[in-house]
TIKOL-728186 format. One record per residue: residue number from 1; x negated, y, z of N, C-alpha, C, O in turn. Coordinates in Angstrom, 2 decimals. Layout:
<recs>
{NUM,{X,Y,Z},{X,Y,Z},{X,Y,Z},{X,Y,Z}}
...
</recs>
This chain:
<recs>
{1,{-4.35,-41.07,-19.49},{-4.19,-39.96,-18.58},{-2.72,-39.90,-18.15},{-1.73,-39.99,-18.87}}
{2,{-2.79,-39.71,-16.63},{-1.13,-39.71,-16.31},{-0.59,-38.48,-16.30},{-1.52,-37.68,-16.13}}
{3,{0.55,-37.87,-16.41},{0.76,-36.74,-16.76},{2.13,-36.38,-16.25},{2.61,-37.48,-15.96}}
{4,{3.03,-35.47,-15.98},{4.31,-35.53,-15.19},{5.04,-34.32,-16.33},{4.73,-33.14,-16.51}}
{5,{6.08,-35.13,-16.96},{6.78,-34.45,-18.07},{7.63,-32.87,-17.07},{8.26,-33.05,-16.03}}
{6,{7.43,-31.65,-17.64},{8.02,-30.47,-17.30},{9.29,-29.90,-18.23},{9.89,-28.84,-18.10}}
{7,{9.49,-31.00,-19.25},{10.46,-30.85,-20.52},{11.21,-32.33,-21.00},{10.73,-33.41,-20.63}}
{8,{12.42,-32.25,-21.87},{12.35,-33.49,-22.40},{11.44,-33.19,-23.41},{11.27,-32.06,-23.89}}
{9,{10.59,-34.65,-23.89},{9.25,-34.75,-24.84},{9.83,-35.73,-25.78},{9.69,-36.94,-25.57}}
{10,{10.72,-35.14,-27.16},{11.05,-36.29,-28.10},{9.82,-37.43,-27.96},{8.65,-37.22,-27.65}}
{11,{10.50,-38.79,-28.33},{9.47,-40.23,-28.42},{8.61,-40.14,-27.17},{7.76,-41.03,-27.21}}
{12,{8.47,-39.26,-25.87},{7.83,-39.50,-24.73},{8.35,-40.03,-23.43},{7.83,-40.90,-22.72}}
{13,{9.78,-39.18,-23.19},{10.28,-39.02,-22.29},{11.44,-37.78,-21.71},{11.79,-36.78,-22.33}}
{14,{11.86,-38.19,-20.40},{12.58,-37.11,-20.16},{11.84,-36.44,-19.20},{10.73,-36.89,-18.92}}
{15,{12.46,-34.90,-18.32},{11.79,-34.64,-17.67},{12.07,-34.77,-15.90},{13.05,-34.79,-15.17}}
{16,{10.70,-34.85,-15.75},{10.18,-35.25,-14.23},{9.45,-36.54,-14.30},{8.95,-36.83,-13.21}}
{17,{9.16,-37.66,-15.54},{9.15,-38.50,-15.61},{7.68,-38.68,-15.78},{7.01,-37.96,-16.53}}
{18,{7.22,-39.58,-15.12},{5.53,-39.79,-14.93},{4.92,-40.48,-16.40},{5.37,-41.61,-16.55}}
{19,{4.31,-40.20,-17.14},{3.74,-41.34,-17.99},{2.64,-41.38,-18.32},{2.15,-40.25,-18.24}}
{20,{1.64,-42.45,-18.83},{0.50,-42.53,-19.26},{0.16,-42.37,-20.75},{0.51,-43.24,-21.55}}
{21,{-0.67,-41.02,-21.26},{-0.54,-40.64,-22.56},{-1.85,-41.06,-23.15},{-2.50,-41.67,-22.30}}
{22,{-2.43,-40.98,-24.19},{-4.03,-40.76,-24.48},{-4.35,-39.56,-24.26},{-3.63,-38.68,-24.72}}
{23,{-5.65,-39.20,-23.42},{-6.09,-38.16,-23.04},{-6.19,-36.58,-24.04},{-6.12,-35.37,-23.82}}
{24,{-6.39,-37.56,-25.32},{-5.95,-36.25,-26.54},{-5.08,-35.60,-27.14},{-5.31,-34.53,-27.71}}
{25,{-4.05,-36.11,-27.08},{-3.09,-36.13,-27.09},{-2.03,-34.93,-26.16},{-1.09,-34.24,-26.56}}
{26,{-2.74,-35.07,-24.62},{-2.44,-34.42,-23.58},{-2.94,-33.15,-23.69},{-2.32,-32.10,-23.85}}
{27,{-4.49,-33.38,-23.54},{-5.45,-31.89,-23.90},{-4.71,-31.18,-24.80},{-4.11,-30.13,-24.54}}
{28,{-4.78,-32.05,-26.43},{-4.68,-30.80,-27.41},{-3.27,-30.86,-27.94},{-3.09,-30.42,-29.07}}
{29,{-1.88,-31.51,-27.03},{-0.72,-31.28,-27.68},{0.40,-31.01,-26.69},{1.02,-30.01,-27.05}}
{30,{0.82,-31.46,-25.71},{1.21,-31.47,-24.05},{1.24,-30.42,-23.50},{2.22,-29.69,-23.30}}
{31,{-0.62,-30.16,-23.01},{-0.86,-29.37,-21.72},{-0.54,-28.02,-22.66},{0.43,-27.36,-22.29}}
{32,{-1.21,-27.58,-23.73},{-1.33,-26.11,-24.15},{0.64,-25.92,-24.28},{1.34,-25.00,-23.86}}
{33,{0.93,-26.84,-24.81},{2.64,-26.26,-25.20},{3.61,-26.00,-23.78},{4.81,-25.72,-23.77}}
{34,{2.59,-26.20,-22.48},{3.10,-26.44,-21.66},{4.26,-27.39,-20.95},{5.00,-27.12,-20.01}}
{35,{4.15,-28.46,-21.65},{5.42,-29.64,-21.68},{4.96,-30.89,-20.47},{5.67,-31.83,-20.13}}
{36,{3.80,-30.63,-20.04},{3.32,-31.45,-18.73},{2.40,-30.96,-18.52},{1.71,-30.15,-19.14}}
{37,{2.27,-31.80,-16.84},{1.22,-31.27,-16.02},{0.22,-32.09,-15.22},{0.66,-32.44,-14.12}}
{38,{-0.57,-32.34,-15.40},{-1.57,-33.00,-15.41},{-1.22,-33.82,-13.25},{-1.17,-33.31,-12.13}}
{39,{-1.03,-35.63,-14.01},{-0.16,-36.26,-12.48},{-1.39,-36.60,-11.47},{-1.75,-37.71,-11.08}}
{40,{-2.13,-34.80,-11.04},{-3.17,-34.73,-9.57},{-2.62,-35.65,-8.40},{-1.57,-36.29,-8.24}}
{41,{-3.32,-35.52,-7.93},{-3.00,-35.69,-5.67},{-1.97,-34.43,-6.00},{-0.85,-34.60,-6.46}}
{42,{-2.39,-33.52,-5.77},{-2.14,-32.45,-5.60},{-0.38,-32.37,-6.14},{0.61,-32.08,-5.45}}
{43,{-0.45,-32.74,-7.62},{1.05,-32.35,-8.23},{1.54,-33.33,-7.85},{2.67,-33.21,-7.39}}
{44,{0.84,-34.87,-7.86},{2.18,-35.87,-7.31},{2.97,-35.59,-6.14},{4.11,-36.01,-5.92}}
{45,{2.14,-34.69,-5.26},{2.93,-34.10,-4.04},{3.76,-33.39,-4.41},{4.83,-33.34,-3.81}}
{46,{3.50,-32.57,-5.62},{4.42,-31.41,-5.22},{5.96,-31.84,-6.09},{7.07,-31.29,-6.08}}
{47,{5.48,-32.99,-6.75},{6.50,-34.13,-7.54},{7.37,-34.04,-6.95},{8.39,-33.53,-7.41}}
{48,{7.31,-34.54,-5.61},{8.60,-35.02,-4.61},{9.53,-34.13,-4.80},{10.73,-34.38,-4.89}}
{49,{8.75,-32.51,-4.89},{9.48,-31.17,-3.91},{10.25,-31.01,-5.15},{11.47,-30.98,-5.03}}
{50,{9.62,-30.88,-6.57},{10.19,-30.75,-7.87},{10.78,-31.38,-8.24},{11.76,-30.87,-8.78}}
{51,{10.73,-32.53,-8.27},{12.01,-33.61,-7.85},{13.22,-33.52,-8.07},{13.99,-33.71,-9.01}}
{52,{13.25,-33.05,-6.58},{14.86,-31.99,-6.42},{15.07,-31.44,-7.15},{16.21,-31.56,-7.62}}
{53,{14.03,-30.38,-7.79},{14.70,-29.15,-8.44},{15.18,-29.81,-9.60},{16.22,-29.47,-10.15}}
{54,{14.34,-30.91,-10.06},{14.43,-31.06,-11.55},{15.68,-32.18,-11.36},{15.64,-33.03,-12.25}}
{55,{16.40,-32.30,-10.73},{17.64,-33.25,-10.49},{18.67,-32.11,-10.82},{19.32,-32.02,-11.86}}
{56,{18.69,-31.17,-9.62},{19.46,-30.27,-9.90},{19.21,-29.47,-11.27},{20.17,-29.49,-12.04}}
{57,{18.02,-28.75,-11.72},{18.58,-28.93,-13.08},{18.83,-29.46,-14.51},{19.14,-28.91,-15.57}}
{58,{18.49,-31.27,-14.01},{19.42,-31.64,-14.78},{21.13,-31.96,-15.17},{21.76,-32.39,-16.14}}
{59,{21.43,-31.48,-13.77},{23.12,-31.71,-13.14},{23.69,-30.34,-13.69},{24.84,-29.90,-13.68}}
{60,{22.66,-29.89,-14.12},{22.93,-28.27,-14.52},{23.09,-28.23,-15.65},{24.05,-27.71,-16.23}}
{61,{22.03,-28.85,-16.19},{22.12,-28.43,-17.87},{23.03,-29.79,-18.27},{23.19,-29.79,-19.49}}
{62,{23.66,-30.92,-17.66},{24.14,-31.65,-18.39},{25.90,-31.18,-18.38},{26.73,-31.37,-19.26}}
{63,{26.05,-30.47,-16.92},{27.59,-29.90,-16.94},{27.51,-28.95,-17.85},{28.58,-28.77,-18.43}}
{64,{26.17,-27.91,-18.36},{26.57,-27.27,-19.12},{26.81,-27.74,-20.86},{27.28,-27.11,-21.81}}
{65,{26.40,-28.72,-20.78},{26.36,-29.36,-21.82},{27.55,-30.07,-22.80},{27.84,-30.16,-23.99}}
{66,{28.10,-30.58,-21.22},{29.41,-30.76,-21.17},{30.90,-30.30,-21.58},{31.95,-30.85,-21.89}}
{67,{30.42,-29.04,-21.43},{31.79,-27.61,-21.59},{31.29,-27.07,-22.78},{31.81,-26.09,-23.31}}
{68,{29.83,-27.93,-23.47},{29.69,-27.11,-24.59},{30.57,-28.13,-25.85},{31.47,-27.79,-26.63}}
{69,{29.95,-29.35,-25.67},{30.75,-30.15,-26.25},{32.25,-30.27,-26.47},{32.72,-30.35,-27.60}}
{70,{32.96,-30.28,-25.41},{34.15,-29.82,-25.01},{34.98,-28.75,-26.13},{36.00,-28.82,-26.81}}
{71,{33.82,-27.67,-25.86},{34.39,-26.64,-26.91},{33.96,-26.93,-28.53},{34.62,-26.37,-29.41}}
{72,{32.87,-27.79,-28.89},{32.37,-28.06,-30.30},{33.86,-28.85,-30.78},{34.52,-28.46,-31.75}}
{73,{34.39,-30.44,-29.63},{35.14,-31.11,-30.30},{36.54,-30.60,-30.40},{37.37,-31.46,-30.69}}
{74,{37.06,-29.17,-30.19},{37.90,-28.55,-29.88},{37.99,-28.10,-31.84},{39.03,-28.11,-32.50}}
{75,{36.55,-27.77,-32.37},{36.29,-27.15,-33.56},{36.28,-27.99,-34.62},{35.68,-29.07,-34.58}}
{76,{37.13,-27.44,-35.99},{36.88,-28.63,-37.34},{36.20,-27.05,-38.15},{36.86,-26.02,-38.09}}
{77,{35.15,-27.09,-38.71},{34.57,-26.33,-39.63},{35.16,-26.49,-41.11},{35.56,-27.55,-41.58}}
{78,{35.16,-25.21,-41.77},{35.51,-25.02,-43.09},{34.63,-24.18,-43.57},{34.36,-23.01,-43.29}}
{79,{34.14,-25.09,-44.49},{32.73,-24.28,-45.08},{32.75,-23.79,-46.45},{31.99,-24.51,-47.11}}
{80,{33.45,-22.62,-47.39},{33.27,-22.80,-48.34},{31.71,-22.70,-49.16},{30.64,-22.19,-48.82}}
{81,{32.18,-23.52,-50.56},{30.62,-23.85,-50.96},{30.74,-23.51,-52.68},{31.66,-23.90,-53.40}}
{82,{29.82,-22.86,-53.02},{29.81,-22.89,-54.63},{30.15,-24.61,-55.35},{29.62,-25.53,-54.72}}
{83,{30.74,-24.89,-56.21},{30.90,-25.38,-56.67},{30.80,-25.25,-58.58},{31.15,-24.25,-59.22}}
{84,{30.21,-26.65,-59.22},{29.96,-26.29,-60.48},{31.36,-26.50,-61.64},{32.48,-26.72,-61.17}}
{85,{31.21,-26.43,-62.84},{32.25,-26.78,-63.47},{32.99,-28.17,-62.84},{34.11,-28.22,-62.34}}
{86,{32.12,-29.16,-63.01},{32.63,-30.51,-63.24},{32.75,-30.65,-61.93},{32.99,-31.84,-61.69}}
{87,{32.68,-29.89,-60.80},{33.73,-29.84,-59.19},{31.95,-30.50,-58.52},{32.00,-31.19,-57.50}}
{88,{30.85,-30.28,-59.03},{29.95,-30.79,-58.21},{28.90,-29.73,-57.24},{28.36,-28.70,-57.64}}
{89,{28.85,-30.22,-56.17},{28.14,-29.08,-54.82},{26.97,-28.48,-55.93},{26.53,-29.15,-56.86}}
{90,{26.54,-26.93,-55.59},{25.72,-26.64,-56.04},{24.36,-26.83,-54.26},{24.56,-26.38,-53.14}}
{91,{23.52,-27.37,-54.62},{22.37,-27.42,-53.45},{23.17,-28.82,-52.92},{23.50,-29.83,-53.54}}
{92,{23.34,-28.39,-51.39},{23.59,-29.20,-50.43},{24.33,-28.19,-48.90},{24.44,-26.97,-48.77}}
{93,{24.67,-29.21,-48.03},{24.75,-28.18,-46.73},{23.97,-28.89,-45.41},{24.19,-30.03,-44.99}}
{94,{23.18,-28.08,-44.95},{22.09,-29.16,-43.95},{22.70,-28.60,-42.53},{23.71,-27.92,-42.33}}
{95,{21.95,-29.02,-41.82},{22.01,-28.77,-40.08},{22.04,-27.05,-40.03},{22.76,-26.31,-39.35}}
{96,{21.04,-26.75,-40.93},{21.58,-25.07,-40.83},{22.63,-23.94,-41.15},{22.93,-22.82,-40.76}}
{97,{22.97,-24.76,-41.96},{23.97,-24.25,-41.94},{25.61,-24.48,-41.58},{26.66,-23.84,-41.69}}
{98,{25.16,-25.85,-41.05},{26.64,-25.97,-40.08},{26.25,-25.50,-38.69},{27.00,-25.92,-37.81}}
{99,{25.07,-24.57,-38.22},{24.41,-24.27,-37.34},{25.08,-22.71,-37.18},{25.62,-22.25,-36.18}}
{100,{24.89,-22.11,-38.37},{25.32,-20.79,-38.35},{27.35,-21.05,-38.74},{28.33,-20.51,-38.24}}
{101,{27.27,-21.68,-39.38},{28.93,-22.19,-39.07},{29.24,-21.81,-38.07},{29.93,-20.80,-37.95}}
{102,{28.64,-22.81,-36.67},{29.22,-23.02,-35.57},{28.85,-21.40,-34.42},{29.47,-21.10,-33.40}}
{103,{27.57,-20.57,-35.13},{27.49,-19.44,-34.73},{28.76,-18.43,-34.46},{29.19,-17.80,-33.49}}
{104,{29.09,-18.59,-35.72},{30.29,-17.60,-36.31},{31.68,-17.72,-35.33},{32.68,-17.03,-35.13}}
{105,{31.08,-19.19,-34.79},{32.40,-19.02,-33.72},{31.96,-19.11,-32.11},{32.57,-19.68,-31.20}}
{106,{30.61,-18.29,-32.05},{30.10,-18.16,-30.53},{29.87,-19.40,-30.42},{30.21,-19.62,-29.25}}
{107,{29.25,-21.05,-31.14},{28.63,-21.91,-30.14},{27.53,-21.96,-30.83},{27.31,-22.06,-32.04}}
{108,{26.70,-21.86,-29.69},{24.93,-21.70,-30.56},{24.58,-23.46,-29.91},{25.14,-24.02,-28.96}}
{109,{23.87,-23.81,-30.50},{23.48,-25.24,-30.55},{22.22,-25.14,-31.35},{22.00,-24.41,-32.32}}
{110,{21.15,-26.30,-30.58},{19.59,-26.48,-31.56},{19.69,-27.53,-32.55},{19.98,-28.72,-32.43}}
{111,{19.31,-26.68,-33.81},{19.49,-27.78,-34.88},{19.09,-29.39,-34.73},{19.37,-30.29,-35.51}}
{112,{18.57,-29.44,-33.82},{18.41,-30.69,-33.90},{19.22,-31.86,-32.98},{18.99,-33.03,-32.67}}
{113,{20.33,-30.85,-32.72},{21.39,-31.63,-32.27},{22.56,-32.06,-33.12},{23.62,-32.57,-32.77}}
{114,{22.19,-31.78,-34.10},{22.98,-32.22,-35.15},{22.53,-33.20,-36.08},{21.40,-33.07,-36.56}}
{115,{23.36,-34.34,-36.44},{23.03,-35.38,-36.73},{23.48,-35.72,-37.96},{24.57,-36.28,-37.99}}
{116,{22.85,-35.51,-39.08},{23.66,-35.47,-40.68},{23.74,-37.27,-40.51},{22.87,-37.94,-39.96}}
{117,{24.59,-37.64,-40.91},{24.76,-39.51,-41.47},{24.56,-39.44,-42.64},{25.25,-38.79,-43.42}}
{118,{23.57,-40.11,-42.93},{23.13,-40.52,-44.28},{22.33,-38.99,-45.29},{22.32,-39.00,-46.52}}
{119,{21.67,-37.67,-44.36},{21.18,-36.76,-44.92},{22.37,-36.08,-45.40},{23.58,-36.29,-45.30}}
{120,{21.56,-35.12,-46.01},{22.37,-33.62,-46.39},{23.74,-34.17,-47.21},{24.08,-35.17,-47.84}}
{121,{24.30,-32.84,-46.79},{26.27,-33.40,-47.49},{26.29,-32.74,-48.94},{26.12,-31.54,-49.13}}
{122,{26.44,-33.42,-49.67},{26.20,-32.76,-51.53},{27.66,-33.20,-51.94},{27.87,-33.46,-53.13}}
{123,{28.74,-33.30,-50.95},{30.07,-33.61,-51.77},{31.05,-33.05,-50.87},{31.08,-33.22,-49.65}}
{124,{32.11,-32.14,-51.79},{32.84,-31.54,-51.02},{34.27,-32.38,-50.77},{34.80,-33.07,-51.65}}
{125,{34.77,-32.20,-49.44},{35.59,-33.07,-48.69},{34.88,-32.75,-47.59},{33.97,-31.96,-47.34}}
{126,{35.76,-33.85,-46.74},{35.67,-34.07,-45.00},{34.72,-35.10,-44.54},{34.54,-36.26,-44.89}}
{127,{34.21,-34.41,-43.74},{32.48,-35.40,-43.13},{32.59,-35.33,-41.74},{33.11,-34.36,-41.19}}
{128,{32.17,-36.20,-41.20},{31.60,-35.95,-39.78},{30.39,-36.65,-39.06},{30.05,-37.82,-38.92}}
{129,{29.82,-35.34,-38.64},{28.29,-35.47,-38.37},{28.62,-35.40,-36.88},{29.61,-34.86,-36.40}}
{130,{27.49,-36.13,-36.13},{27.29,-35.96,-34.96},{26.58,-34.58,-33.79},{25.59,-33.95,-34.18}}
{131,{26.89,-34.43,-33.13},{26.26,-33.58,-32.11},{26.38,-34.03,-31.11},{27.44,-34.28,-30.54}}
{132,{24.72,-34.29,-30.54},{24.21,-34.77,-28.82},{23.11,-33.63,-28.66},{22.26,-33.02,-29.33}}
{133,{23.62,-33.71,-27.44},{22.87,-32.30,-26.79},{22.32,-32.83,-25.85},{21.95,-32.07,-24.94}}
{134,{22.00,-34.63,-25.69},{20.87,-35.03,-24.60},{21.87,-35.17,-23.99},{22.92,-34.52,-23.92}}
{135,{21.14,-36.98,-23.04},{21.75,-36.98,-21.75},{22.87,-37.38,-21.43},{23.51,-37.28,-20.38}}
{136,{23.31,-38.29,-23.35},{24.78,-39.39,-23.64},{25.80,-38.32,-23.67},{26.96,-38.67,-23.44}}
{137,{25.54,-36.97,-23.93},{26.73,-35.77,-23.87},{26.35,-35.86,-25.97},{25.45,-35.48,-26.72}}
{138,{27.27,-36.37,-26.07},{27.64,-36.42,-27.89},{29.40,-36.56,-28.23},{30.20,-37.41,-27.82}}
{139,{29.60,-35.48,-29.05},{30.85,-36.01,-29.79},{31.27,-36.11,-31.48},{30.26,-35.90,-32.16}}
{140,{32.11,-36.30,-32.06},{31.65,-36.01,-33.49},{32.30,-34.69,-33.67},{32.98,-34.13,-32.81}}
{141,{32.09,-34.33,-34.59},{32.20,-32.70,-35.61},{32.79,-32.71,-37.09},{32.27,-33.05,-38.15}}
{142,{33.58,-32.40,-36.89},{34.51,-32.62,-38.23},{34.45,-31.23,-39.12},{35.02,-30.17,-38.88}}
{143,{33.41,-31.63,-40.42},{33.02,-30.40,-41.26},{33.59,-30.35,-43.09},{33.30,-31.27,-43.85}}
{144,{34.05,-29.68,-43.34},{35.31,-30.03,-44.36},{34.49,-28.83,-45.88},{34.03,-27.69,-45.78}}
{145,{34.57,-29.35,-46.57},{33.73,-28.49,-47.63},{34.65,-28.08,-48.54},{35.16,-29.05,-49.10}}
{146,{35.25,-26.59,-49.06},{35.95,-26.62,-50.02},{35.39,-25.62,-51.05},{34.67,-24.66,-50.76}}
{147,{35.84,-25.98,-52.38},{35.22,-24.51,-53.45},{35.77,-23.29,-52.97},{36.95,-23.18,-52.66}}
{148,{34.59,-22.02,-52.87},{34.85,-20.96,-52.71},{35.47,-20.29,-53.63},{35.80,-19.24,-53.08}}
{149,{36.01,-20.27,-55.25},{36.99,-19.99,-55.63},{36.23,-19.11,-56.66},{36.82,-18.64,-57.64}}
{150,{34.69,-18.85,-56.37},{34.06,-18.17,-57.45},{33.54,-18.88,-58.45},{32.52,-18.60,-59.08}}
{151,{34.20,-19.77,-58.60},{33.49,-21.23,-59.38},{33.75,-20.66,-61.06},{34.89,-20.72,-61.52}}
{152,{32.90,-20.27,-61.69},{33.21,-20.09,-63.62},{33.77,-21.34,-63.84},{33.36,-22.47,-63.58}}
{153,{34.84,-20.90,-64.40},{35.87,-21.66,-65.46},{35.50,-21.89,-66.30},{34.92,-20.92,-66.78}}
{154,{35.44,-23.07,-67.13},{34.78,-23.48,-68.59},{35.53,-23.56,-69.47},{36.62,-24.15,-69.42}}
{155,{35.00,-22.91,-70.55},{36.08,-22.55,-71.90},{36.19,-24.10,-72.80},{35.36,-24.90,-73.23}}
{156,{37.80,-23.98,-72.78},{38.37,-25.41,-72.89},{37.08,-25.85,-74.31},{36.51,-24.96,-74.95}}
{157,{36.91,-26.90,-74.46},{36.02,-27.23,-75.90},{36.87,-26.91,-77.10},{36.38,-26.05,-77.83}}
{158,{37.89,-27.36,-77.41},{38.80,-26.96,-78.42},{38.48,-25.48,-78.70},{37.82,-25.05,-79.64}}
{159,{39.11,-24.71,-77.64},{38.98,-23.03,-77.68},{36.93,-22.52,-78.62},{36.68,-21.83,-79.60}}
{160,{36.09,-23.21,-77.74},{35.06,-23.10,-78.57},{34.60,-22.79,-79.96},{33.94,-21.92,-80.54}}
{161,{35.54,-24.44,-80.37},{35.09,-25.09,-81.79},{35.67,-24.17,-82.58},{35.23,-24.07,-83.72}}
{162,{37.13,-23.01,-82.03},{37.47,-22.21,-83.53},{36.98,-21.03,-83.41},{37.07,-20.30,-84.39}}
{163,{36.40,-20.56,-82.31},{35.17,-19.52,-81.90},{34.56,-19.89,-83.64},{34.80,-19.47,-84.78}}
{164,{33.83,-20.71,-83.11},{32.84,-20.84,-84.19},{33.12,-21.31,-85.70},{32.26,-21.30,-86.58}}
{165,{34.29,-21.67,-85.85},{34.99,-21.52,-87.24},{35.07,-20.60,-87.91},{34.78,-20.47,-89.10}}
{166,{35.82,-19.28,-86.54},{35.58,-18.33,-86.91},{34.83,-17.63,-87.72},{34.99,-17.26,-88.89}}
{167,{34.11,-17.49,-87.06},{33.21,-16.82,-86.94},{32.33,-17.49,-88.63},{31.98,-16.66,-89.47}}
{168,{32.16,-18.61,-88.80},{31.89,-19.25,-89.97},{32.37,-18.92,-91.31},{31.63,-18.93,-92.29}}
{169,{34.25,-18.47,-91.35},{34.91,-17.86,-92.28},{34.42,-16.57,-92.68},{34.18,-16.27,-93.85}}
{170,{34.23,-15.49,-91.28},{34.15,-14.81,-91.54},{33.24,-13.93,-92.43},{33.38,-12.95,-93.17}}
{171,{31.96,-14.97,-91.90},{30.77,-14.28,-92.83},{30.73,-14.96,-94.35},{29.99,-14.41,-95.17}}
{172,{31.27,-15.79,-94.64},{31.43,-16.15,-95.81},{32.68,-15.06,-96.98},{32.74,-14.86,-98.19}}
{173,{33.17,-14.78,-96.23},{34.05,-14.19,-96.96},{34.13,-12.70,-97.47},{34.72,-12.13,-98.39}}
{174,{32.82,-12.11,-95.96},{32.55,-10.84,-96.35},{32.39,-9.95,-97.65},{31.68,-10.48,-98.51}}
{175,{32.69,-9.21,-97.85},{32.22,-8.66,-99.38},{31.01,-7.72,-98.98},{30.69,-6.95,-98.08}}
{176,{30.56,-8.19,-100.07},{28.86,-7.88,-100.44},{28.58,-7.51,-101.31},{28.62,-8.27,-102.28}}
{177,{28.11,-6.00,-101.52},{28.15,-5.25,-102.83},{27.22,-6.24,-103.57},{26.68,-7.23,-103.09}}
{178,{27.14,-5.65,-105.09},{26.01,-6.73,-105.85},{24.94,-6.62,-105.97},{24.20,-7.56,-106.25}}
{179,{24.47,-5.17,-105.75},{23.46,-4.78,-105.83},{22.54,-5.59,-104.37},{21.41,-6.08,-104.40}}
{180,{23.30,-5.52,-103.45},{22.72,-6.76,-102.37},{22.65,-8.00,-102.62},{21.97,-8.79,-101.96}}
{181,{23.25,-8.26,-103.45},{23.37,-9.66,-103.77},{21.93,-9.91,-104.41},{21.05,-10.69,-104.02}}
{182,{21.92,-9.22,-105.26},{20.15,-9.27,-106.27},{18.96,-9.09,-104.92},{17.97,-9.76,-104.65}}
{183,{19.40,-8.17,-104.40},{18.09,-7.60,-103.24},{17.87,-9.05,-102.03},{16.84,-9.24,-101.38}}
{184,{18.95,-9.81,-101.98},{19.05,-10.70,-100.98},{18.54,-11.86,-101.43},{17.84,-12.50,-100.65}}
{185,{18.80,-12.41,-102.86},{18.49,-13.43,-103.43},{17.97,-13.19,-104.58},{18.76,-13.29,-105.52}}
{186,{16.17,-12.71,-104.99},{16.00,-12.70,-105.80},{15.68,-13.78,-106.21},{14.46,-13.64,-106.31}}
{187,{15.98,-15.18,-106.64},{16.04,-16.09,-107.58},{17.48,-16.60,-108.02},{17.74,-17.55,-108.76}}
{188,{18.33,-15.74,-107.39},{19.64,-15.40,-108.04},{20.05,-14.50,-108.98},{20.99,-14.48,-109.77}}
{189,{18.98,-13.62,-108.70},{19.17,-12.72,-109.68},{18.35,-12.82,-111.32},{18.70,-12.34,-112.40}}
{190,{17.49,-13.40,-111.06},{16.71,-13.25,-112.05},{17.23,-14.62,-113.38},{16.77,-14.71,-114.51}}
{191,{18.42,-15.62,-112.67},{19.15,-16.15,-113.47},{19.70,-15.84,-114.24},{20.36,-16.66,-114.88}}
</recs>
């Protein structure tokens, strides 16, 4: 079935672009999402007229695309992140949340213009992930991870071990009337 794209269609196409789909495909995934329109007599005509439009707005959305980028590679993100004792990421940081990152400074962008290299970032330091917004408009994004500073401190091991020395002396040394002594250990007492 030929069909005339009204969107870009990840793995299909861009839009205005004619293609031949399987008819099921079209019916039950395409036509209802409204992402094409079925390539009639009728629409190939009106192709020509849309054409235009869809030139102009792609000249539209790619200048705007343009000034968006512009302003992303203008931006280096600083993300602080929990961190564990031994300095290791707690989770990860994905597309969403360098998404709302980039919120925080007025540029809204669709997650899926962001391009993790090699999946989610689980190490703190300096990364850079990609952002294309379609249409060869890509630059990189420089996203920098540091501990947020609420990180628990771990009690040196040494400091531990006389914790519990302590604490070892102490109950040994307690005084213990005798009469507890018999009540606590009667096969001590009966010696």
């Amino acid at each position: 079935m030929k069909v005339i794209l009204k969107e870009d269609v990840e793995h299909l196409g861009r839009l205005g672009d004619i293609k031949e789909v399987a008819p099921g495909y079209a019916r039950n995934y395409l036509l209802p999402r409204g992402l094409v329109i079925e390539a009639s007599k009728n629409n190939l005509a009106q192709v020509e007229h849309e054409r235009r439009l869809i030139d102009r707005r792609l000249a539209e959305r790619k200048v705007l695309s343009e000034a968006l980028i512009a302003r992303i590679a203008q931006v280096s993100l600083t993300i602080p992140v929990k961190i564990g004792a031994d300095g290791k990421l707690f989770g990860s940081v994905t597309s969403r949340t360098l998404i709302a990152a980039l919120a925080e400074q007025d540029i809204q962008v669709d997650r899926h213009a962001i391009t993790l290299n090699g999946g989610p970032i689980k190490q703190i330091g300096t990364h850079t992930v990609t952002v294309d917004l379609g249409q060869g408009v890509t630059t990189p994004l420089s996203v920098t991870l540091v501990g947020d500073g609420d990180t628990p401190e771990p009690a040196p091991q040494a400091e531990a071990a006389e914790v519990v020395e302590e604490e070892a002396v102490v109950s040994e040394t307690e005084d213990v009337p005798a009469d507890d002594v018999d009540a606590e250990n009667p096969v001590d007492a009966e010696a």
